[in-house]
VOBA-1610 file (N, C-alpha, C; in pm, whole numbers, padded with zeros to 5 digits, always signed):
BEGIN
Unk-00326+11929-09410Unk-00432+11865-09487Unk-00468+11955-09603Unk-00578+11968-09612Unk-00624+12096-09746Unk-00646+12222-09666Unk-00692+12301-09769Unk-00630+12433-09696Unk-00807+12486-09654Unk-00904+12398-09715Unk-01039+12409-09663Unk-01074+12361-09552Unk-00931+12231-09519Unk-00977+12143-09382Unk-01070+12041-09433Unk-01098+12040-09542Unk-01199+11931-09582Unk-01120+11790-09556Unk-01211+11691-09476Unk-01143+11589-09403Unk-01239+11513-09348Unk-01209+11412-09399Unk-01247+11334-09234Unk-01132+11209-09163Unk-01198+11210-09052Unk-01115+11079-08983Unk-01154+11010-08911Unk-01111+10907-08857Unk-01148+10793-08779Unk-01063+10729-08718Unk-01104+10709-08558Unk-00985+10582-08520Unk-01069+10484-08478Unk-01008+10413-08456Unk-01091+10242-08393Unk-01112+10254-08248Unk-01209+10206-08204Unk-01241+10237-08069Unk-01207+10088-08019Unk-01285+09957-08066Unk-01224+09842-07978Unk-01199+09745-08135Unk-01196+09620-08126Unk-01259+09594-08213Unk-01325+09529-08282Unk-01446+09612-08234Unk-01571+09642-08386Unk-01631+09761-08394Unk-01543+09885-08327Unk-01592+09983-08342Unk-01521+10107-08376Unk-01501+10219-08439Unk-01505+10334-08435Unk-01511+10421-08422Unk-01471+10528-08405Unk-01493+10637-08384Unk-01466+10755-08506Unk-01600+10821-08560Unk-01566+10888-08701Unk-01594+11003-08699Unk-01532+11136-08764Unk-01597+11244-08772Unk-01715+11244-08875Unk-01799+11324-08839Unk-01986+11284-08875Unk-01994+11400-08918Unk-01887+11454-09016Unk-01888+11617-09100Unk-01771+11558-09212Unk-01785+11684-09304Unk-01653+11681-09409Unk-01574+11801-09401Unk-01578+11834-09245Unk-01471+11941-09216Unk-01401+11934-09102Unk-01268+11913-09111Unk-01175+11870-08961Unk-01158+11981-08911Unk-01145+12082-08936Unk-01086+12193-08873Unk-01203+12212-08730Unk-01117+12230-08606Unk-01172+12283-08523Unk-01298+12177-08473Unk-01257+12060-08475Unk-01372+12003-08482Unk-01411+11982-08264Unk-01496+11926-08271Unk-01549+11926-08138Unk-01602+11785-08097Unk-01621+11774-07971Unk-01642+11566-07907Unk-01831+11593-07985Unk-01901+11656-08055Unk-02028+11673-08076Unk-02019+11644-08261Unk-01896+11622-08277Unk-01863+11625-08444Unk-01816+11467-08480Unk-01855+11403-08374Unk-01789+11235-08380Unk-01920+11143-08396Unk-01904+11046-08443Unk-02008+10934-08421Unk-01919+10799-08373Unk-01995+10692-08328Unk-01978+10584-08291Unk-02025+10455-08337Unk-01935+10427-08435Unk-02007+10313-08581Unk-01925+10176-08554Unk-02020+10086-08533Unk-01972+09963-08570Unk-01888+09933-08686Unk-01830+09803-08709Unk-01772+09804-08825Unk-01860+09715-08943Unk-01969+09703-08896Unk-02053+09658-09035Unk-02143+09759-09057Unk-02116+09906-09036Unk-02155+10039-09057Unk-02286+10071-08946Unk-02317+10007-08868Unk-02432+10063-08799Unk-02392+10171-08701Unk-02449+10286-08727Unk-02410+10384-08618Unk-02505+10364-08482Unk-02416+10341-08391Unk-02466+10347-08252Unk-02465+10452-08170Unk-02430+10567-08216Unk-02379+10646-08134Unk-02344+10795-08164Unk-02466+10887-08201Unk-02422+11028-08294Unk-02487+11005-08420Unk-02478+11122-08485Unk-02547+11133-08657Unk-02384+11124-08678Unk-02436+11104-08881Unk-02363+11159-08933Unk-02418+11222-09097Unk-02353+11312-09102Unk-02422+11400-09240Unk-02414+11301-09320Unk-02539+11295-09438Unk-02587+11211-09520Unk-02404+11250-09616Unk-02320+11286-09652Unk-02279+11315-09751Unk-02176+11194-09668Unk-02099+11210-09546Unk-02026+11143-09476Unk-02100+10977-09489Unk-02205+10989-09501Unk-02230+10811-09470Unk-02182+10755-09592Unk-02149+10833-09719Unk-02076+10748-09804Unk-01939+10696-09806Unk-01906+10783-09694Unk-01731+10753-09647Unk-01724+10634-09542Unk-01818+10578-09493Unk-01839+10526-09361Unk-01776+10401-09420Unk-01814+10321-09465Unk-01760+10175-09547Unk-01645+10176-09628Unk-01556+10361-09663Unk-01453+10325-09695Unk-01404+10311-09511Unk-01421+10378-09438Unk-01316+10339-09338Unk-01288+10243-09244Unk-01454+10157-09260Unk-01479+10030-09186Unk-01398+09933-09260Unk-01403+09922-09418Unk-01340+09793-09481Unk-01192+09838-09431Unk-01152+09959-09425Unk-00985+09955-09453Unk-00959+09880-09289Unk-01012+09881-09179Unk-01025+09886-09055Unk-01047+09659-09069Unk-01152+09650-09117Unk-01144+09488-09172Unk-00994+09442-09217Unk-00990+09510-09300Unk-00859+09442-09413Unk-00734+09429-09320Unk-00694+09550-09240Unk-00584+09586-09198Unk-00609+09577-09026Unk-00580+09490-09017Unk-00578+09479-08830Unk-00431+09572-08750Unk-00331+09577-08818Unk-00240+09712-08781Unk-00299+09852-08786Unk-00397+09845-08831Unk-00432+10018-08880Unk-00562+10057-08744Unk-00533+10130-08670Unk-00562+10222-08565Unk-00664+10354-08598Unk-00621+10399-08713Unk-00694+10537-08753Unk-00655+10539-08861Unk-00738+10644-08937Unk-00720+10636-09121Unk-00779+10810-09115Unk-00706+10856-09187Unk-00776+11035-09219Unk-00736+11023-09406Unk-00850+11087-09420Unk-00838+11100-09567Unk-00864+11277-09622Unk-00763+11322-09702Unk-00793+11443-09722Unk-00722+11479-09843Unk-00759+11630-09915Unk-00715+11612-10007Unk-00616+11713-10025Unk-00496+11700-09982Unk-00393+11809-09916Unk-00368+11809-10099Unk-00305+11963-10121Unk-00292+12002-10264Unk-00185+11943-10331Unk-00076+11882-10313Unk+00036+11804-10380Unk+00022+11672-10404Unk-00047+11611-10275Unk-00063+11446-10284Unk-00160+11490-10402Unk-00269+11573-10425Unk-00431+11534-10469Unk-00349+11608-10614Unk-00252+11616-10646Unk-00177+11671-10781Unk-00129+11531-10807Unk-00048+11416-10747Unk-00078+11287-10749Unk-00172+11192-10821Unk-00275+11231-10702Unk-00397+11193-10751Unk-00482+11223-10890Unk-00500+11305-10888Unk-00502+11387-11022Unk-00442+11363-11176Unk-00335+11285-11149Unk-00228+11245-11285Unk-00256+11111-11248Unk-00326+11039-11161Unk-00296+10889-11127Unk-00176+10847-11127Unk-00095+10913-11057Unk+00053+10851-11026Unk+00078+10817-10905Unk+00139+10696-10893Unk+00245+10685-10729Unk+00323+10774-10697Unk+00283+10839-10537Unk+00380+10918-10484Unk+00557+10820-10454Unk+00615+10860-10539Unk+00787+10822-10495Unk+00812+10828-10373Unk+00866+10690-10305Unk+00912+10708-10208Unk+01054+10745-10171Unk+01131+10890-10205Unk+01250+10971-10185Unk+01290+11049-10119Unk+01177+11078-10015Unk+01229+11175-09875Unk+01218+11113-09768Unk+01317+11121-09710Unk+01373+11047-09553Unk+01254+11049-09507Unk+01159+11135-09445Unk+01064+11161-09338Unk+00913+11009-09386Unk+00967+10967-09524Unk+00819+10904-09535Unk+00924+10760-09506Unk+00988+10712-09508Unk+01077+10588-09426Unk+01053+10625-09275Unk+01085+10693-09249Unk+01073+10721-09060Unk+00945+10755-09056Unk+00852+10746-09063Unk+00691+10773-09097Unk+00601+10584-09133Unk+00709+10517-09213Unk+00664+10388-09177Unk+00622+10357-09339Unk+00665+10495-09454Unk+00625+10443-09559Unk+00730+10402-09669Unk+00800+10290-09674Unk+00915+10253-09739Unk+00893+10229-09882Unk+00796+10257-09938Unk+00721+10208-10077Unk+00671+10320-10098Unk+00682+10298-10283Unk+00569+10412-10336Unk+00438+10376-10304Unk+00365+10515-10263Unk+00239+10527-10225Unk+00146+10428-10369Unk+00104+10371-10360Unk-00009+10322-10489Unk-00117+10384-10524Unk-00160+10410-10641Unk-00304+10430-10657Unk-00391+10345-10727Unk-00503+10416-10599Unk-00616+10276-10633Unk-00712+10349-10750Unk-00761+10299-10862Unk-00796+10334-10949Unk-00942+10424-10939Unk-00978+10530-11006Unk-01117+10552-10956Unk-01228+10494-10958Unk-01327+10532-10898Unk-01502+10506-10902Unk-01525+10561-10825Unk-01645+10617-10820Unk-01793+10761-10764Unk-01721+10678-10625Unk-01741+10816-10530Unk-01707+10810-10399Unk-01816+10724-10345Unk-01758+10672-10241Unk-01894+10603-10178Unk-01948+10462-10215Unk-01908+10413-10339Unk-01949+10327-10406Unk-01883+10171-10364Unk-01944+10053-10380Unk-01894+09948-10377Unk-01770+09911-10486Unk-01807+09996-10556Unk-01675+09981-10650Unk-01528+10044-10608Unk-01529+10141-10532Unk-01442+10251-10474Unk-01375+10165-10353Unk-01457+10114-10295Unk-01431+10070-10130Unk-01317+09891-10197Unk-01386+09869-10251Unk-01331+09703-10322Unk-01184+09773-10393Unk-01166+09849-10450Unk-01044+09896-10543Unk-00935+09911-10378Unk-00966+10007-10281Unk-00883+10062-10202Unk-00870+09865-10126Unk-00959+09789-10109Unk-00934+09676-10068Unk-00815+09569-10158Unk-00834+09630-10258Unk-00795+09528-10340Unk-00624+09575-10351Unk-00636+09739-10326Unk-00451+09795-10324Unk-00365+09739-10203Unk-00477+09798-10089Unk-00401+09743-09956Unk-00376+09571-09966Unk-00437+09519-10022Unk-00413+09309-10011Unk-00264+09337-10106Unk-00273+09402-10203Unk-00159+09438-10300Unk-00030+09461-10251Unk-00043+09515-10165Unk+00103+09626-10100Unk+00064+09665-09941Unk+00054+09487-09885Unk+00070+09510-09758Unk+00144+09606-09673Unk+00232+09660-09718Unk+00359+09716-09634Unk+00263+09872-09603Unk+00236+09928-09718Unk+00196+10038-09739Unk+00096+10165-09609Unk+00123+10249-09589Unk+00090+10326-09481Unk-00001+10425-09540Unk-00035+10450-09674Unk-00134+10534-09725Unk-00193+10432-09906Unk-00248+10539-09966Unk-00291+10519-10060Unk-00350+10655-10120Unk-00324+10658-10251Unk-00373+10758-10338Unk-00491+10759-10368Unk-00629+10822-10375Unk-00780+10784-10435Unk-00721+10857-10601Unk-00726+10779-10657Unk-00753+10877-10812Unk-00847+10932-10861Unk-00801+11043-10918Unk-00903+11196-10933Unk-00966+11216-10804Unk-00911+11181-10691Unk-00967+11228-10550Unk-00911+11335-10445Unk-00829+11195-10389Unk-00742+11221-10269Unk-00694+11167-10211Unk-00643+11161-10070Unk-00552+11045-10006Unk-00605+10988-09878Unk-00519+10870-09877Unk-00623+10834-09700Unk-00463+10774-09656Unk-00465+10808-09525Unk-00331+10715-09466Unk-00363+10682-09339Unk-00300+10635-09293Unk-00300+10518-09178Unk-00189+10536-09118Unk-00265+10494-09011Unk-00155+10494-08865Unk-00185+10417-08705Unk-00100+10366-08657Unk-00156+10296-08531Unk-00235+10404-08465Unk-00198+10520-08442Unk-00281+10587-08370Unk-00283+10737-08448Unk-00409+10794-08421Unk-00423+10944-08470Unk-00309+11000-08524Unk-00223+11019-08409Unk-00135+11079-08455Unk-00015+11069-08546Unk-00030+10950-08540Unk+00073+10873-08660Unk+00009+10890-08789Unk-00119+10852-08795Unk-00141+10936-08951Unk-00156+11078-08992Unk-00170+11154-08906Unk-00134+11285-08926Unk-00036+11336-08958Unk+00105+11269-08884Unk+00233+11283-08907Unk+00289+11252-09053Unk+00180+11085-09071Unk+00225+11050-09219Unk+00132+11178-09289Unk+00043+11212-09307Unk-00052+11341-09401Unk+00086+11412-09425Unk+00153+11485-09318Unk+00234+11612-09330Unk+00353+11572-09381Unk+00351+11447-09403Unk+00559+11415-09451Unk+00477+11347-09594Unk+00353+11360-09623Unk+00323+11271-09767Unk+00294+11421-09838Unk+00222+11475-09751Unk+00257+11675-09889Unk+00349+11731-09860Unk+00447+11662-09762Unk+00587+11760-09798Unk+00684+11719-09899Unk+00653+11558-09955Unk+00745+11465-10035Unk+00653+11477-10191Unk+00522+11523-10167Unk+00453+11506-10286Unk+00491+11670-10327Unk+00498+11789-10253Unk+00578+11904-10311Unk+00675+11925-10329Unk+00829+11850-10283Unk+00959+11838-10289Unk+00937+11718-10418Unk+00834+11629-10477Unk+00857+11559-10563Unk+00873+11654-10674Unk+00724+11735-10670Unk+00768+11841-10827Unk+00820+11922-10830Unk+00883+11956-10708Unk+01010+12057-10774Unk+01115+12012-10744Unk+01185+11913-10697Unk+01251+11810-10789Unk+01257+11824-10930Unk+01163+11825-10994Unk+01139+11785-11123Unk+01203+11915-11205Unk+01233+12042-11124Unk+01264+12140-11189Unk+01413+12145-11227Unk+01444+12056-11141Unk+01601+12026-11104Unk+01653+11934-11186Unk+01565+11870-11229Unk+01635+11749-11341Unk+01568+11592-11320Unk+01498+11660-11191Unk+01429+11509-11096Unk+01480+11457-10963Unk+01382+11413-10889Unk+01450+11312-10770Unk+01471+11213-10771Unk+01592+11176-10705Unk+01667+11053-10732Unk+01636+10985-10639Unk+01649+10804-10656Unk+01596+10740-10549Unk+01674+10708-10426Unk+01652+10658-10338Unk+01739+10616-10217Unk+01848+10518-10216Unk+01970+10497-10203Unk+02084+10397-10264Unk+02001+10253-10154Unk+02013+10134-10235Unk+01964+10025-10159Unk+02012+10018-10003Unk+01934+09996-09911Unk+01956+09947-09761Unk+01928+10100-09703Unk+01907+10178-09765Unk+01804+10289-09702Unk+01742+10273-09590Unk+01656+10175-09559Unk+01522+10175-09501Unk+01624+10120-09377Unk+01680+10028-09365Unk+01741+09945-09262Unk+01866+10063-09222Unk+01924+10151-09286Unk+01994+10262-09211Unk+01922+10334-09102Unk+01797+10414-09180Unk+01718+10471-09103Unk+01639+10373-08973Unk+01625+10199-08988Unk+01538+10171-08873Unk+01682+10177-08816Unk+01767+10126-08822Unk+01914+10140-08715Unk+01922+10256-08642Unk+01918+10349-08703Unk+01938+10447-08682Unk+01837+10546-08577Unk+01730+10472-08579Unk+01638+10473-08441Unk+01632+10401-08379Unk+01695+10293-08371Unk+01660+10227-08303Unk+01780+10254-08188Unk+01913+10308-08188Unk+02027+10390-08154Unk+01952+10477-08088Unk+01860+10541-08128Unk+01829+10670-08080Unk+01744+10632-07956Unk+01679+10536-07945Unk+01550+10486-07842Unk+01642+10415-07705
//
């Protein structure tokens, strides 16, 4: 993630509920660092720091929109948020983000002030865009990705800053090149062999 740990996350508890970290720091966190939020934001269950309740409605809508999505962590690991930063789509050109579930360039959703109805509607309006998609870029922010369960978006975090730092130095090389068509269907074959 970032190298501050600055983070938060959330998985779905049933659904209409949640489970969120109630800080903006993952590292080391503890069962006393969680809350228990409905999905029309009412917390039932735990505080959460006034700075976090502006994150609360990005992770409830993405949780609305997307009935596949299990958990969502958003952070601002230093390559994706170099991404972010230029408002560019992360390329989808390293094996690990196909076997990770992300066969598409990452999108970015355009900015507005964190927290805002304007912010939460943009990331709504990418995901209706590019159903397929397993993350999303915040511009001038950071990233949020998705996964059926915890650990699947974690997995995607670590293969999206290892493809967003192999993207720019790539670039030193002349650039990265894209995947020859039927890529994606090698690699599901190719687990599916393995299972």
């Amino acid at each position: 993630m970032s190298h501050s740990g600055h983070a938060n996350v959330s998985a779905r508890a049933d659904v209409d509920t949640m489970v969120i970290s109630n800080t903006g720091r993952v590292r080391q966190l503890g069962a006393d660092q969680f809350a228990i939020v409905r999905l029309d934001g009412e917390v039932v269950e735990g505080d959460i720091t006034p700075e976090n309740m502006e994150i609360v409605s990005m992770h409830t809508r993405v949780y609305q929109t997307r009935g596949d999505i299990g958990a969502i962590i958003h952070t601002h690991s230093p390559a994706v948020t170099g991404f972010a930063l230029a408002s560019r789509p992360l390329p989808c050109r390293y094996e690990a983000l196909l076997r990770f579930g992300q066969a598409e360039d990452v999108p970015v959703v355009p900015w507005a002030p964190r927290g805002t109805a304007e912010s939460v509607e943009g990331i709504v309006r990418t995901l209706q865009s590019h159903p397929l998609t397993s993350a999303v870029i915040l511009a001038n922010h950071g990233l949020l990705a998705f996964g059926v369960r915890p650990m699947d978006a974690a997995h995607l975090v670590e293969a999206l800053e290892e493809a967003a730092r192999a993207e720019l130095e790539a670039t030193e090389l002349g650039g990265a090149v894209d995947f020859p068509e039927g890529a994606l269907d090698a690699v599901r074959a190719g687990i599916r062999r393995a299972l």
